[in-house]
C-alpha positions as CSV (number, residue, x, y, z in Angstrom):
1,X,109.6,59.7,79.8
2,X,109.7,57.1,82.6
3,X,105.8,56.6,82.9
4,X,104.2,56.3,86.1
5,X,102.4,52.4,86.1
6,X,98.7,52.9,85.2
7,X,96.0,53.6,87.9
8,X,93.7,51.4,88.9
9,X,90.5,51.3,87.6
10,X,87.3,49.9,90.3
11,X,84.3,49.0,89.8
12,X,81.5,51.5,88.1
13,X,79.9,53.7,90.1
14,X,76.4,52.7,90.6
15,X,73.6,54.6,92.5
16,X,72.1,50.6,93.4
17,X,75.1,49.7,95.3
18,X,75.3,53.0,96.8
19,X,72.1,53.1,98.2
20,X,72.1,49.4,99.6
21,X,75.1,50.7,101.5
22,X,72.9,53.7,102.5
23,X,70.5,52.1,103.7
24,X,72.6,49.9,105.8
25,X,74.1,52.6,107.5
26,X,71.1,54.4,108.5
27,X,69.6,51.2,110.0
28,X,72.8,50.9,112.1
29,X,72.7,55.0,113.1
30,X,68.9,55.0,114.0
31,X,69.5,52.2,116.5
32,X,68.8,49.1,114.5
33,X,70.5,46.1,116.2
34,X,73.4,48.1,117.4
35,X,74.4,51.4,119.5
36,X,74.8,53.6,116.0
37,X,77.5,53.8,113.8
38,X,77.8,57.5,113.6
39,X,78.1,57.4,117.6
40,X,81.6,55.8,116.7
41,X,82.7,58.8,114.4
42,X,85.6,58.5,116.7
43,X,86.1,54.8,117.3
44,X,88.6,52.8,116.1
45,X,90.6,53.8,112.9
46,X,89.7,51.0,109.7
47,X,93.5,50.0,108.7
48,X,94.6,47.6,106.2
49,X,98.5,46.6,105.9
50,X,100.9,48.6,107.7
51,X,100.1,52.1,108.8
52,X,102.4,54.5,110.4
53,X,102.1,58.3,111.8
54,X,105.0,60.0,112.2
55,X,107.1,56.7,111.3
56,X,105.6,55.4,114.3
57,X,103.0,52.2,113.4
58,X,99.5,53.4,114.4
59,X,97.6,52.1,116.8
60,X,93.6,51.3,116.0
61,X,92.4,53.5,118.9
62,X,95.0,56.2,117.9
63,X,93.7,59.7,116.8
64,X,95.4,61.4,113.5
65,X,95.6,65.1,114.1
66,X,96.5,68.0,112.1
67,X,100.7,68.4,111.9
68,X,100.7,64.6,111.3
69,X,102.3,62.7,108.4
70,X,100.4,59.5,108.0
71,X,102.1,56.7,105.2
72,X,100.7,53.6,104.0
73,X,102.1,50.1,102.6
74,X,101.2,49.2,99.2
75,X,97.5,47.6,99.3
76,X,97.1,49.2,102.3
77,X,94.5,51.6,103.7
78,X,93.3,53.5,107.0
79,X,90.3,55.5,107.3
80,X,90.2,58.4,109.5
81,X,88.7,61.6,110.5
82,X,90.2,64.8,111.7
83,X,87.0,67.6,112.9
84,X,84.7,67.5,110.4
85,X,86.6,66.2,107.2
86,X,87.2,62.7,106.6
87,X,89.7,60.9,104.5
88,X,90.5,57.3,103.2
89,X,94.6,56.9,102.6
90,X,95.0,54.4,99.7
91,X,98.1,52.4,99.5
92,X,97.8,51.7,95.8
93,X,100.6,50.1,93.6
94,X,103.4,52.0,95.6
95,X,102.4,52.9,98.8
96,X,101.0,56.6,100.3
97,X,102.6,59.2,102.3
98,X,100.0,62.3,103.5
99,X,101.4,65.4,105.7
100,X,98.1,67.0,107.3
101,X,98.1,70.3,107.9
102,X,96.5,72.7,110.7
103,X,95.0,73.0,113.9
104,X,94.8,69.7,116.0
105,X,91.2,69.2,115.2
106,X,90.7,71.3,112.2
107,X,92.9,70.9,108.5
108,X,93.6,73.3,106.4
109,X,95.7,72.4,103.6
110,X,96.7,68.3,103.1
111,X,99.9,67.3,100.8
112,X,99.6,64.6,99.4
113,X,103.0,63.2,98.0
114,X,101.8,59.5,96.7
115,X,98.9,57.3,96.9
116,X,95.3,57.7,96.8
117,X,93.2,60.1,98.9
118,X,89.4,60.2,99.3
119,X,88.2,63.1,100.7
120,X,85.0,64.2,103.0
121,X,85.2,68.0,103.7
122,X,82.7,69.7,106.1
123,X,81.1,73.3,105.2
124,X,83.3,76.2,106.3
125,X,86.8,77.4,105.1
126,X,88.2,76.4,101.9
127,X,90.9,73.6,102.4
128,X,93.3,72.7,99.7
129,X,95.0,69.2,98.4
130,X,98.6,70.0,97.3
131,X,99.9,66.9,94.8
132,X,103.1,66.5,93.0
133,X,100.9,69.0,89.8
134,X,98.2,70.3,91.7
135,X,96.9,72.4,94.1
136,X,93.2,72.1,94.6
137,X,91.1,74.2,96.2
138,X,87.9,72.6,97.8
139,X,84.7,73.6,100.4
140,X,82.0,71.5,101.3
141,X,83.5,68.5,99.1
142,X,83.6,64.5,98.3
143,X,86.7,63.7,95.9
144,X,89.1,61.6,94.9
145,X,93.0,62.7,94.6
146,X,95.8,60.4,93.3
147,X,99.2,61.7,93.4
148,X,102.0,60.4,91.3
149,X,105.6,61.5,89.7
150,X,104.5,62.9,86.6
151,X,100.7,63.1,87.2
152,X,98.1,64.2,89.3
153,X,94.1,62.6,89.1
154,X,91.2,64.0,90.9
155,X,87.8,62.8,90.5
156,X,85.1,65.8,91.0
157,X,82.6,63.7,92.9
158,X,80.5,66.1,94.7
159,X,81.0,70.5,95.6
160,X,83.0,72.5,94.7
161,X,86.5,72.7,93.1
162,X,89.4,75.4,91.7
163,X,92.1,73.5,90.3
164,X,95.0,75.1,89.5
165,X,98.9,73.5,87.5
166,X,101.8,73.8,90.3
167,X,103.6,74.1,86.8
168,X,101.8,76.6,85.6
169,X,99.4,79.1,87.0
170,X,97.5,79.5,83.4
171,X,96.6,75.7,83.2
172,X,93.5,75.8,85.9
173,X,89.6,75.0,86.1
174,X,86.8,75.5,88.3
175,X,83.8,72.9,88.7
176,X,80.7,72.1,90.3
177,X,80.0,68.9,90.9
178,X,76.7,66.9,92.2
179,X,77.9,63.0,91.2
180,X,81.5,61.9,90.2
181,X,80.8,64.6,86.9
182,X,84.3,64.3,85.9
183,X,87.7,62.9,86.4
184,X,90.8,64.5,84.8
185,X,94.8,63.6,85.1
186,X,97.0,67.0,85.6
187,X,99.9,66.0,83.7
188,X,103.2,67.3,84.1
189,X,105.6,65.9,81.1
190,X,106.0,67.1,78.4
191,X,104.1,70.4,79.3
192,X,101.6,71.2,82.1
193,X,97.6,70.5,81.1
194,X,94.8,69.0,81.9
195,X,92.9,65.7,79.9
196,X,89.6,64.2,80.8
197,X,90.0,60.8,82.7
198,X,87.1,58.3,83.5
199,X,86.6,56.8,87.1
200,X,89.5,55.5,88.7
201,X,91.0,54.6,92.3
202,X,87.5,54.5,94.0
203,X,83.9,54.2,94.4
204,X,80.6,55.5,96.6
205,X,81.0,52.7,98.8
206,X,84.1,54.5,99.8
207,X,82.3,58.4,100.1
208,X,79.6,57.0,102.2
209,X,82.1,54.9,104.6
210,X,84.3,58.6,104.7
211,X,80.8,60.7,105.2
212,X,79.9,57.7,108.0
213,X,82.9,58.6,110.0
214,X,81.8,62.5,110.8
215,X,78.0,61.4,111.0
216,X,77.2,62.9,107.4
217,X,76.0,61.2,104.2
218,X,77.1,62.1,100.8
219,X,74.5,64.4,99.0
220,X,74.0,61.4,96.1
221,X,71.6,59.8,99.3
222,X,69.9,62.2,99.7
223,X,67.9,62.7,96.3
């Protein structure tokens, strides 16, 4: 086996750092020095290294719509939002390539072929998150999604989840999840299954900045 390079592991999540960033943003929203950050869910798109839609590079005023394909450079990252979900495309060690698709403002299924994706969905339809193992079936959900060659990761942070082997229909689980309650690699080689996995690739600094670009904050806030 040719093993994928190990993810990255971030800092521990910490309810502290979280709320600090909270707070922060709900001085900005209620008017506090500035015209409210949630007013911008819009605004310009937060890129990092080279970002391109549709091989084309994007510009930071540019809007990322459903029927899209969005890739990213190694290190690199953009933030965006499309209706009411919101994603983070992570660069990581080799780069990220996301195909969105949908309706123009709405998404309803994303396929993610490399990189890192968190992941902000509003209440409504289920949406799903195909990887090179998975498919994941999500509603009203924070998470985190890493897609590589041999092995899929996705962090249950917060909703609702049916997870489910491309490989193998039989290899699947369902959770519920109110704060990052479990991580677990979907691995491919030799057979299909699933092994528990810590926190990896992200952190709630980067839920509440995806939350903060539809106007919402994650539920782990609001206790």
């Amino acid at each position: 086996m040719n093993a994928d390079e190990p993810l990255t592991v971030c800092k521990p999540f910490t309810r502290r750092s979280a709320l600090s960033v909270g707070a922060c943003f709900a001085l900005v929203a209620s008017g506090g020095g500035a015209s409210g950050l949630f007013a911008q869910t819009r605004e310009p798109l937060k890129i990092k290294g080279q970002v391109k839609v549709d091989g084309k590079p994007i510009a930071s005023q540019q809007q990322i719509r459903s029927g899209q394909s969005v890739t990213v450079s190694p290190g690199g990252s953009v933030a965006f939002a499309v209706g009411d979900d919101a994603f983070i495309l992570k660069g990581q060690e080799r780069g990220a390539n996301l195909h969105i698709e949908g309706k123009a403002s709405s998404v309803d299924q994303l396929r993610l072929v490399s990189g890192g994706l968190v992941a902000a969905f509003g209440k409504g339809a289920e949406r799903k998150i195909v990887t090179t193992s998975a498919t994941l079936g999500i509603r009203g959900t924070g998470c985190y999604v890493e897609s590589q060659r041999h092995r899929s990761y996705i962090c249950y942070c917060y909703g609702s989840f049916a997870f489910v082997s491309r490989d193998d229909q039989s290899i699947q689980e369902t959770f519920d999840a109110t704060y990052h309650d479990a991580g677990r690699y979907l691995l491919r080689w030799p057979s299909p299954r699933i092994v528990p996995a810590g926190g990896l690739g992200h952190d709630d600094d980067d839920l509440i900045l995806a939350e903060s670009l539809v106007g919402r904050k994650p539920p782990f806030l609001k206790t």
